[in-house]
C-alpha positions in Angstrom: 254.5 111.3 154.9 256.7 110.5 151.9 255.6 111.9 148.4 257.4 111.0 145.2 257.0 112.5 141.4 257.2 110.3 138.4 257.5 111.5 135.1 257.4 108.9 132.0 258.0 109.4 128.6 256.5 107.8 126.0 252.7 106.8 125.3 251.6 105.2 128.6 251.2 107.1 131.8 253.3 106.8 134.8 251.7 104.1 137.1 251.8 104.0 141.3 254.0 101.0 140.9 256.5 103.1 138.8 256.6 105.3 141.9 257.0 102.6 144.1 261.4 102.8 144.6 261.5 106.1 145.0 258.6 105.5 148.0 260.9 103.2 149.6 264.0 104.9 149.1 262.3 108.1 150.8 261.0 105.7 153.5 264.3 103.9 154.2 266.2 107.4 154.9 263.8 108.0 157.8 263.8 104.7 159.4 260.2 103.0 158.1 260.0 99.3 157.7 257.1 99.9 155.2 255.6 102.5 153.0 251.4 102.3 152.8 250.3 104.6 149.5 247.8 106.5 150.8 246.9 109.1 147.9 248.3 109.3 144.1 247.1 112.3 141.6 247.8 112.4 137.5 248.3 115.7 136.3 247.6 114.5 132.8 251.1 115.5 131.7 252.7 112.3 132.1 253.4 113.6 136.3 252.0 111.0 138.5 252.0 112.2 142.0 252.1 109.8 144.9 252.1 110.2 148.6 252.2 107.4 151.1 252.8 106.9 154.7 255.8 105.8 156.5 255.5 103.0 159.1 257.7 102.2 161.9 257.4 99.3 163.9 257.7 99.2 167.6 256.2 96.0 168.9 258.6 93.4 168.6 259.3 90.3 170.3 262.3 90.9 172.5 264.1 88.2 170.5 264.1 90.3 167.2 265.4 93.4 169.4 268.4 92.3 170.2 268.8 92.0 166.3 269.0 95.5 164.6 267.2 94.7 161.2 269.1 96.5 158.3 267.0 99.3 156.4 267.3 97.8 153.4 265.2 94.5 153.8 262.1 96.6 153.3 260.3 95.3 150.6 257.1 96.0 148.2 254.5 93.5 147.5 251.3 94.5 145.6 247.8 94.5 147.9 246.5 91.1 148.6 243.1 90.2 147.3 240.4 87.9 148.8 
């Protein structure tokens, strides 16, 4: 589990998506291809609280295995809708 705190100034509150770097960032230093939000919480101070999991993958095809992928190709995209 990764968690990160976002505080934003202004008139708007912070938003998951602002939390989103610092998610991966956390995420990357242990490893994870991916980062799945799994809770946020507003403390109605402009603190937006987010926790997400970190994923590793282990089933690859041996052809990618003999490639180590590079930490920093992990990427955000928003939830796909049907």
């Amino acid at each position: 589990m990764v968690s990160a705190k976002r505080y934003k100034p202004g008139w708007t509150d912070p938003t998951v998506g602002d939390a989103i770097p610092q998610l991966r960032e956390a995420g990357m230093k242990l490893g994870a291809d991916a980062v799945v939000v799994r809770s946020s919480r507003s403390n109605n101070d402009r603190h937006t609280v987010v926790e997400a999991e970190a994923v590793k993958y282990l089933d690859q095809p041996s052809s990618q295995q003999a490639q180590p992928q590079q930490q920093s190709q992990m990427q955000y995209g928003p939830p796909q809708t049907r």
